[in-house]
Structure formats: structure tokens, C-alpha cells
C-alpha positions as CSV (number, residue, x, y, z in Angstrom):
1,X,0.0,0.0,0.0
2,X,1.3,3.4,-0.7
3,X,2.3,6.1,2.0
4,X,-0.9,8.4,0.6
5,X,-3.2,5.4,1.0
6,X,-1.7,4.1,4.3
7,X,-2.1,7.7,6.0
8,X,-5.7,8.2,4.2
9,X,-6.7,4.4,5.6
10,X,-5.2,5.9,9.1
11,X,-7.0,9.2,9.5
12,X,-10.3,7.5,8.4
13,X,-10.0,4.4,11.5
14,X,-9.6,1.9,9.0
15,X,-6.1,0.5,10.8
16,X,-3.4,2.1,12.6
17,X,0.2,2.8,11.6
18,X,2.5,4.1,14.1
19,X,3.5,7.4,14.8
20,X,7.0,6.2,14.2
21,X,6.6,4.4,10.7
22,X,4.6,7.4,10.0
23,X,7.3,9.7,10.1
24,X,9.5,7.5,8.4
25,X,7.5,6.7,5.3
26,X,7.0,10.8,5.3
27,X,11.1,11.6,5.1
28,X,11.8,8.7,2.8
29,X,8.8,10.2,0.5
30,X,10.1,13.5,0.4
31,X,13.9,12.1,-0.3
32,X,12.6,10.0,-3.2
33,X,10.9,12.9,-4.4
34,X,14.1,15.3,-4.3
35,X,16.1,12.6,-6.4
36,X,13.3,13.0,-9.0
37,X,13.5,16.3,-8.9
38,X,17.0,16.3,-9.7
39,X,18.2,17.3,-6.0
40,X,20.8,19.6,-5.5
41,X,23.8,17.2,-6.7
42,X,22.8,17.5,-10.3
43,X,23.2,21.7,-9.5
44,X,26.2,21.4,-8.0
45,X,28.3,19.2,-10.4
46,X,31.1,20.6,-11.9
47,X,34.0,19.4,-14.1
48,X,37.7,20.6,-14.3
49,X,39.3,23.0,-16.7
50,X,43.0,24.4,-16.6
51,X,43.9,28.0,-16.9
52,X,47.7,29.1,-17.3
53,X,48.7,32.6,-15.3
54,X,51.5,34.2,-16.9
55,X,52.5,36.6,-15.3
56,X,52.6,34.3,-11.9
57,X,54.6,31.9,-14.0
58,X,51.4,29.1,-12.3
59,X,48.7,26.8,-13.2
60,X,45.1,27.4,-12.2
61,X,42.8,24.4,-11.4
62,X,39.0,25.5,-12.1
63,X,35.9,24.2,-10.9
64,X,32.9,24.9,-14.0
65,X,29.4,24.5,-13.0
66,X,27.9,22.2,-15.1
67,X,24.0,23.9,-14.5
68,X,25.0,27.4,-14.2
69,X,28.6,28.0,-16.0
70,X,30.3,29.7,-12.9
71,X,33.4,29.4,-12.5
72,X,35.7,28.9,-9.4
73,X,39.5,28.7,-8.5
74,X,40.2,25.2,-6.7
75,X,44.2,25.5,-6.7
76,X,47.5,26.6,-8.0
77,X,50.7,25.1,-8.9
78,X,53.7,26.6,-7.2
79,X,54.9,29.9,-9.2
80,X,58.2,28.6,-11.0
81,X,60.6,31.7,-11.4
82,X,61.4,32.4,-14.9
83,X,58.1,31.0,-16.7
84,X,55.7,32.3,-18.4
85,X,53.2,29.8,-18.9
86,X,50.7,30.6,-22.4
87,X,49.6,27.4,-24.3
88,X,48.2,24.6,-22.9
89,X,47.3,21.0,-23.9
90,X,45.8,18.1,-22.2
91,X,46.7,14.3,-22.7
92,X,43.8,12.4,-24.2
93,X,43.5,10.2,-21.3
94,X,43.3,13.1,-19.2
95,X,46.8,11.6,-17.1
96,X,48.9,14.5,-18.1
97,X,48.9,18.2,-18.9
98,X,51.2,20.1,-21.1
99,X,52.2,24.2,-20.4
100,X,54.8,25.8,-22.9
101,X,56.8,28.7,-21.0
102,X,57.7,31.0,-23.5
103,X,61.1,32.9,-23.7
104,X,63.6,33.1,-21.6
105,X,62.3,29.8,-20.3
106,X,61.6,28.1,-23.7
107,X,60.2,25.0,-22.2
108,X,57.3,22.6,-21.7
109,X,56.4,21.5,-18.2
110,X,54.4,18.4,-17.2
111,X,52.5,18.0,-15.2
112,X,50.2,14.8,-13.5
113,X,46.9,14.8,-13.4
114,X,45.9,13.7,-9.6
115,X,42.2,12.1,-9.3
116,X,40.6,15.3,-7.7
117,X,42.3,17.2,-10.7
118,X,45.3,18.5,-9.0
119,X,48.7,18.8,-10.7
120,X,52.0,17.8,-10.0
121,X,54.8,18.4,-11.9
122,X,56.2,15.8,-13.9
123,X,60.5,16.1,-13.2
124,X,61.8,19.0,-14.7
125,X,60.6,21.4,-17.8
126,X,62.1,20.5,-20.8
127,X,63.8,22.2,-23.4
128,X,61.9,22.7,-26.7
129,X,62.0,25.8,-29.3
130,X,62.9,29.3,-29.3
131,X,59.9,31.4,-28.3
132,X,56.9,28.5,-28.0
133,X,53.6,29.7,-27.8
134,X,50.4,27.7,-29.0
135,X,50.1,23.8,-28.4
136,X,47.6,21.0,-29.2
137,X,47.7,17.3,-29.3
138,X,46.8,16.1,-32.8
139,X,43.5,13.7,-33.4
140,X,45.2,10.7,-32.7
141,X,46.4,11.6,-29.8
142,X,49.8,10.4,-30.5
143,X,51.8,13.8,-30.7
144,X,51.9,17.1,-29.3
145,X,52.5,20.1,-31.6
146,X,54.1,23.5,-30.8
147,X,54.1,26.9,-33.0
148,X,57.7,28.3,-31.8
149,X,57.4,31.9,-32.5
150,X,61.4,33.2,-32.5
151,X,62.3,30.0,-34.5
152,X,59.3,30.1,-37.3
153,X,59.2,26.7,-37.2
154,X,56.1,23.9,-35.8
155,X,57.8,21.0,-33.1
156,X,56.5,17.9,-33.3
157,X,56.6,15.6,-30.2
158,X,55.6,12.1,-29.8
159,X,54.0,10.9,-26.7
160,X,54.9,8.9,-24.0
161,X,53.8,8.2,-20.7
162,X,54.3,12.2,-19.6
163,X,57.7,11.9,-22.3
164,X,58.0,14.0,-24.7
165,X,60.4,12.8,-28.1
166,X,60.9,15.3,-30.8
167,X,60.2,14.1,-33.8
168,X,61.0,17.0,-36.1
169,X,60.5,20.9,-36.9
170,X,58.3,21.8,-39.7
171,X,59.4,25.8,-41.6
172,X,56.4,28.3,-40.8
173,X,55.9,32.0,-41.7
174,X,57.2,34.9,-39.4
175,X,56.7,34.5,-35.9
176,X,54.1,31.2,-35.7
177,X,51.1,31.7,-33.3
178,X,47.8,29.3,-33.3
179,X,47.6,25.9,-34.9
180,X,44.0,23.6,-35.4
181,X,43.9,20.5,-36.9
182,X,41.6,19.6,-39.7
183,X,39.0,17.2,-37.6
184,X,40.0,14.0,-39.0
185,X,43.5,14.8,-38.7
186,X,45.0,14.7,-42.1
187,X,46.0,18.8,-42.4
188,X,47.1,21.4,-40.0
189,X,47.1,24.8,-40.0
190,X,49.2,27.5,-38.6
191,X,48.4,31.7,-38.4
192,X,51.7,33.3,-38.9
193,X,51.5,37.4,-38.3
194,X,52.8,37.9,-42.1
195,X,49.0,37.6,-42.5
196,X,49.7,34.2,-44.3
197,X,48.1,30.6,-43.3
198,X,50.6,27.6,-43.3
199,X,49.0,24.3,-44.3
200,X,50.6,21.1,-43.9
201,X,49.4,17.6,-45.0
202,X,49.9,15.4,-41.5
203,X,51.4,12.3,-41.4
204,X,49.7,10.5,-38.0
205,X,51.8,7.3,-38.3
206,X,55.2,9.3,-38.0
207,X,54.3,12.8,-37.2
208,X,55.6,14.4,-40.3
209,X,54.6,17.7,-41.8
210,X,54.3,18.4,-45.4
211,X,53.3,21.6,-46.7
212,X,50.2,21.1,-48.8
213,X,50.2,22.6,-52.7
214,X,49.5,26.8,-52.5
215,X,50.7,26.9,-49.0
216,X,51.0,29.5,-47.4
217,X,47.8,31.0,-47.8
218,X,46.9,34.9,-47.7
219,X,44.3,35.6,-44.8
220,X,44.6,39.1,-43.4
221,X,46.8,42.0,-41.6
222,X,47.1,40.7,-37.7
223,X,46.4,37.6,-38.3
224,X,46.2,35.3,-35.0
225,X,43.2,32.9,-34.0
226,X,42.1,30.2,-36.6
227,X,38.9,28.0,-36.0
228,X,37.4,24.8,-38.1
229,X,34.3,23.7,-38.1
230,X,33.4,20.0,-37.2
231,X,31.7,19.1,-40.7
232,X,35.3,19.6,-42.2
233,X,34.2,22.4,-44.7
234,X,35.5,25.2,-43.5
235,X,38.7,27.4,-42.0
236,X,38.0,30.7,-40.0
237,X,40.4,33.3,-39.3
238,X,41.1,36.5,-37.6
239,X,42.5,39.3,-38.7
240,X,43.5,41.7,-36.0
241,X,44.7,45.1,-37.9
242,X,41.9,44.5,-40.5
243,X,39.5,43.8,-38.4
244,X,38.1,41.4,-40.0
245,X,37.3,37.4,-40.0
246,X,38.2,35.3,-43.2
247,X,36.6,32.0,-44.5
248,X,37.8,29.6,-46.8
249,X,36.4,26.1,-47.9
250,X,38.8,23.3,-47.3
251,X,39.5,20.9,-49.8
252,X,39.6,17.3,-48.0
253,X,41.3,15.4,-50.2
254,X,44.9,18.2,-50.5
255,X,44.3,20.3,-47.7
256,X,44.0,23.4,-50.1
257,X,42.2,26.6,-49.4
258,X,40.0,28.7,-50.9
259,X,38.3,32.0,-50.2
260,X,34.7,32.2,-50.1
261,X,32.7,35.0,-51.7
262,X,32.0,37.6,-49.4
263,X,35.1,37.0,-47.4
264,X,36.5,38.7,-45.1
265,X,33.9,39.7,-43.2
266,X,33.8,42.3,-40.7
267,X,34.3,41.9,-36.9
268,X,35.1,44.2,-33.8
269,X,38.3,45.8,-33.1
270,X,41.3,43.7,-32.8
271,X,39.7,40.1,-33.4
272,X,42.5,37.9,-31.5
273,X,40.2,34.1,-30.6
274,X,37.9,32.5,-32.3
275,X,35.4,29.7,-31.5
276,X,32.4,27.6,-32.4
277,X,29.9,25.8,-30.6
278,X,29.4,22.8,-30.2
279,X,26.4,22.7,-33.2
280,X,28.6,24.4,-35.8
281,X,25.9,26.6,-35.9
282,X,27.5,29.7,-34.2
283,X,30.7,31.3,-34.9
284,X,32.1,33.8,-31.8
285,X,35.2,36.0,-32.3
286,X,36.8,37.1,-29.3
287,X,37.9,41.2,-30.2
288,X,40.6,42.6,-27.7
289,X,40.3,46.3,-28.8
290,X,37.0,46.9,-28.5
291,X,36.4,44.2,-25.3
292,X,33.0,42.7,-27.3
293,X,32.4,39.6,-28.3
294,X,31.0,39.6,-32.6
295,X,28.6,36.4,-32.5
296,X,27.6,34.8,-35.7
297,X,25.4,31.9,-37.2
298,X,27.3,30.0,-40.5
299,X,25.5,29.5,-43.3
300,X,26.4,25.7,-43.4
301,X,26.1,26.0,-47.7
302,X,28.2,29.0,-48.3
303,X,30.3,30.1,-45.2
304,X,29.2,33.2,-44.8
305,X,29.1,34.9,-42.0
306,X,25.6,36.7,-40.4
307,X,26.1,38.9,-37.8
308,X,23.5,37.7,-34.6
309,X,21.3,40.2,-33.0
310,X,22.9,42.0,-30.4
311,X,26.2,41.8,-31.5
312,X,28.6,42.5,-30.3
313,X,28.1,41.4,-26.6
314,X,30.4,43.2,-24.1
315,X,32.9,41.2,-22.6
316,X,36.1,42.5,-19.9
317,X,38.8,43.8,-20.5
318,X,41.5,42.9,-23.7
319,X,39.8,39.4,-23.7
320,X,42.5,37.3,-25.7
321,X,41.3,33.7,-25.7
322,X,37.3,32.5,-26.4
323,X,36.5,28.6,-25.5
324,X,33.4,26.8,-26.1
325,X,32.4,24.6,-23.5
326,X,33.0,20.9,-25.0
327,X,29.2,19.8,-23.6
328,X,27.7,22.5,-24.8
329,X,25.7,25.6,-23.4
330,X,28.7,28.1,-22.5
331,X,31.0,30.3,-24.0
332,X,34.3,31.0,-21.8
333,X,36.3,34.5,-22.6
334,X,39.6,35.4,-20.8
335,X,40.3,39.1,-20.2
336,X,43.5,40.2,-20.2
337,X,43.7,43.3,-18.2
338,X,40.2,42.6,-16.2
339,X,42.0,39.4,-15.1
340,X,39.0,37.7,-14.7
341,X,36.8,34.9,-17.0
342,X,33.5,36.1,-18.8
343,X,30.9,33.0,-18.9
344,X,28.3,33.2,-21.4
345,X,25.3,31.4,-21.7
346,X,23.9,31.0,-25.4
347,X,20.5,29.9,-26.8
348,X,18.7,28.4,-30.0
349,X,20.1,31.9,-31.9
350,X,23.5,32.0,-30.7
351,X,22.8,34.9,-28.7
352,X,24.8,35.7,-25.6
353,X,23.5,35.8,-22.4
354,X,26.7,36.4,-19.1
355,X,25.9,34.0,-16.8
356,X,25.0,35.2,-13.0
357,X,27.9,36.0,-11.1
358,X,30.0,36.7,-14.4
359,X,32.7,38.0,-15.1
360,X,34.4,35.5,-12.6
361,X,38.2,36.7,-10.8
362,X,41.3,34.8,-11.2
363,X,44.2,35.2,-9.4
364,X,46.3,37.3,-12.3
365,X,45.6,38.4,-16.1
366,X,44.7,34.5,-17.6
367,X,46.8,32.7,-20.6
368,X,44.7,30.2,-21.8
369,X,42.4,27.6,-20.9
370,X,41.7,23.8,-21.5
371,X,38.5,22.4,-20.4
372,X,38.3,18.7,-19.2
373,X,35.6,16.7,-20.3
């Protein structure tokens, strides 16, 4: 008999239940029905993201909320004198993390990945490139690639068990900054501040580099962030002294690029990071001159680019990196000078919406950021 018809039967004389079994039945009622209502765990879930601190030459662990998209500071690694810490990469099975400290340091450190997300470091940094900046572990999650900016040149490093082997250095442009791979992992790209794109066929069975037919490719004056869409059709771009955002279609079977019609298109001041969601649907473009955020849907059979309303949404201070949460939902921004993290939400538009509480404080002006999922 259920508790509703046991207490009816009671009130009405029909049989007793005790005062005691009453009670009971009454708290394990209203616990079942706060675990199908979702209960506060669901609300306070969160999973782990890495932010590098420059300037404190340190490692931030971050707590995101997976209901709300707050953001909290769990930890730090010690400050190492002589680092600055920018790029950041995480080990496919989420064992190790990988920070390049850029010049004088010129080094990558590694770090463990503890069970509650801590970090320890991994022995001491070691020596890569002249000037490394951007890093990313390549589809197959065999090798770790670094843009060296003072060299011109993209490391390649096998993977061990928190090893790194160099496998060889692939010629870029002038002064080397962001690299994506092409989703399947056959190309890689590279902005280079000549404005030009590198393109590179990848080898995944021995982590060679070849530069594809055309290469380098003409984007725009500034250029830095690059971005690809999942469906493997196109390459975005940011211009940061034009202003602008470029798109080309990529050819899957060379790795080419091509323009589209229309492109560039414009964007705030100084676009630096770009982004997509998790849909391909929405394309954001992270502007550190003008501290906005330009938000727009792709036209999945051309490229172009149409500007959402509301945009630009504002955002803090310089923000220099943009990050789209891997689940889905939020849109991370790191600003610069407000040294702090704007979280936005987004809906069935792409419109942004900053999440309560936003823009969240970290403890000095942030690098960039990895989410774990």
C-alpha cells in the first residue's frame, strides 16, 4: 500500500500505523521525491578546466558548474621563477597536462593529473623551441604540436607516458602563433603574423609535416586565432589590424584553401580568438580592442558569416582567448587586463547571455584555458 493510502486508511479508523513508521515513510517520501526532482547534486556538479597565469609563472585548477557555468578557483601550482606559462594542452587520457613557457624559459612542463584534478609536476621542464607559444595534441592523440614563434618553425613531439620525443621541426611564416587541426587529422594549419596561413598535410603514423600545394595562404593583416568547423568544410580566421574574419572552404582530399565570396567579413576591433559551438551553428570571435564579443550563425552551404542580433556582446577587458564549452551551453572569454573569465550562456540563436555571477576573478591576467571533459 502506498504512503498516501496508508495515511488516508489511518485518518479515516480503518487500521493504525504508528506514529513512528509514519514519520518514516513521510522523510523517505520527500527524499525519493528530491532525487526526482534532480536534487541539489545534479546543480552542484562541476568538471575541471586548466587556466595558465602568466605573469605568476602558475597553473590554475578551475571548478565549471555544469547547471549554471560559474566558475571557481580550486588550486594553483607553485609559481616557477622564470616561466611564463601561455599554451596549454591536455593528454587524451586526461593523465597529463602540457604548459609551454615561453622565452627566456623556452620550455614545456608536465604536469600529473591527480584524481581530484590536482597537478603535480612531472621532473623538470624541458627544453623545446625558441619562443613557444600555441600547443595542441593532434586527433590521434599520438603527438603534441608546438608553433615556436622566434624560431618560425612547428615542433612535433611524440608521446609517451608524460615523455616527450621530438620528432622533427616543420618551416612556418614569421613568428608562428595558433595551430588547429583539420578534424580528422589529415591537415594542420598555422596563423603566422605575415597575415599568411601555413597548411601542412599530416602524417599521424610518424608525425611528419608536409606543406600542402599553394601553402601559405593569404588571410589578413594581424592575423592570430584560426577556428574549423566539425563538418570539415571550413577554415575561419582572424584578422587583428583588418579587423576582420576570413573563411575559406577546405578541400579534404589536399588540404587546399580557398576563399569564399564575401570573405573577409567584418568583426570588432582587434579580433584575436575565435570559436564555435558545439552545433557548428554559431561562430564567436573574441575582439581585444574593442572588449565585445562579434557572434555569428554560419551559413552551413556557403560560409558566410551573419552577424547575430545583439552583437557585439560586451565582454572585460582585452579578452585574448574565447573557448566553447566541449558539452555544450557556454561560452568562456579570458580578459586580459580585467583578469578575470566572462561565462556566457547562449541559446537556440547563438545569442549571448553572461551567466550570474560573471565575469568570474582569477588570481592574475589569464593565458589560456583547456576544459576537461
Amino acid at each position: 500500500m502506498s504512503f498516501r493510502r496508508a495515511a488516508d486508511a489511518a485518518r479515516a479508523g480503518i487500521f493504525r500505523v504508528p506514529r513512528r513508521l509514519l514519520l518514516v515513510l513521510s522523510f523517505s517520501a520527500m527524499a525519493a521525491l528530491s532525487v526526482s526532482c534532480g536534487g541539489s547534486s545534479k546543480s552542484d556538479a562541476t568538471h575541471q578546466a586548466y587556466l595558465t597565469l602568466p605573469q605568476k609563472g602558475n597553473v590554475a585548477l578551475l571548478h565549471i558548474n555544469d547547471s549554471s557555468g560559474a566558475i571557481s578557483v580550486v588550486s594553483q601550482t607553485a609559481p616557477v621563477v622564470g616561466t611564463s606559462p601561455n599554451g596549454v594542452a591536455l593528454d587524451p587520457g586526461k593523465k597529463f597536462l602540457y604548459v609551454s613557457n615561453g622565452s627566456p624559459a623556452n620550455s614545456v612542463s608536465v604536469y600529473n593529473i591527480g584524481g581530484d584534478g590536482t597537478l603535480t609536476q612531472n621532473g623538470n621542464a624541458l627544453p623545446v623551441g625558441s619562443g613557444p607559444r600555441f600547443m595542441v595534441v593532434d586527433p590521434s592523440g599520438k603527438y603534441l604540436l608546438i608553433t615556436n614563434s622566434f624560431d618560425n618553425n612547428v615542433s612535433v613531439y611524440s608521446l609517451g607516458s608524460g615523455t616527450l620525443t621530438l620528432v622533427g621541426n616543420a618551416p612556418a611564416d614569421k613568428n608562428p602563433n595558433e595551430l588547429v587541426f583539420f578534424p580528422s587529422g589529415e591537415f594542420v594549419y598555422v596563423s603566422n603574423s605575415t597575415g599568411f596561413i601555413s597548411a601542412y598535410a599530416f602524417n599521424s603514423g610518424n608525425g611528419n609535416m608536409t606543406p600542402v600545394p599553394g601553402s601559405p595562404f593569404p588571410s589578413g593583416g594581424g592575423l592570430a586565432g584560426l577556428a574549423i568547423d566539425q563538418t570539415k568544410h571550413y577554415l575561419f580566421a582572424a584578422n587583428a589590424t583588418d579587423n576582420t574574419v576570413s573563411v575559406f572552404t577546405i578541400d579534404s582530399g589536399t588540404g587546399v584553401l580557398h576563399r569564399i565570396s564575401g570573405s573577409p567579413f567584418p568583426a570588432g576591433t582587434g579580433p584575436r580568438a575565435l570559436t564555435m559551438d558545439t552545433t557548428n551553428a554559431f561562430l564567436y570571435v573574441a575582439n581585444q580592442g574593442s572588449d565585445n564579443v562579434s557572434a555569428f550563425s554560419l551559413d552551413p552551404a556557403t560560409g558566410t558569416l551573419i552577424p547575430i542580433t545583439g552583437s557585439p556582446f560586451s565582454a572585460g577587458t582585452e579578452p585574448i582567448f574565447i573557448v566553447a564549452e566541449p558539452a555544450g551551453g557556454f561560452i568562456y572569454v579570458g580578459n586580459q587586463k580585467g583578469t578575470n573569465i566572462t561565462s556566457f550562456s547562449y541559446d537556440a540563436t547563438g545569442k549571448l547571455t553572461a551567466v550570474s555571477g560573471s565575469p568570474f576573478t582569477v588570481p592574475s591576467a589569464p593565458g589560456a584555458l583547456v576544459i576537461v571533459h
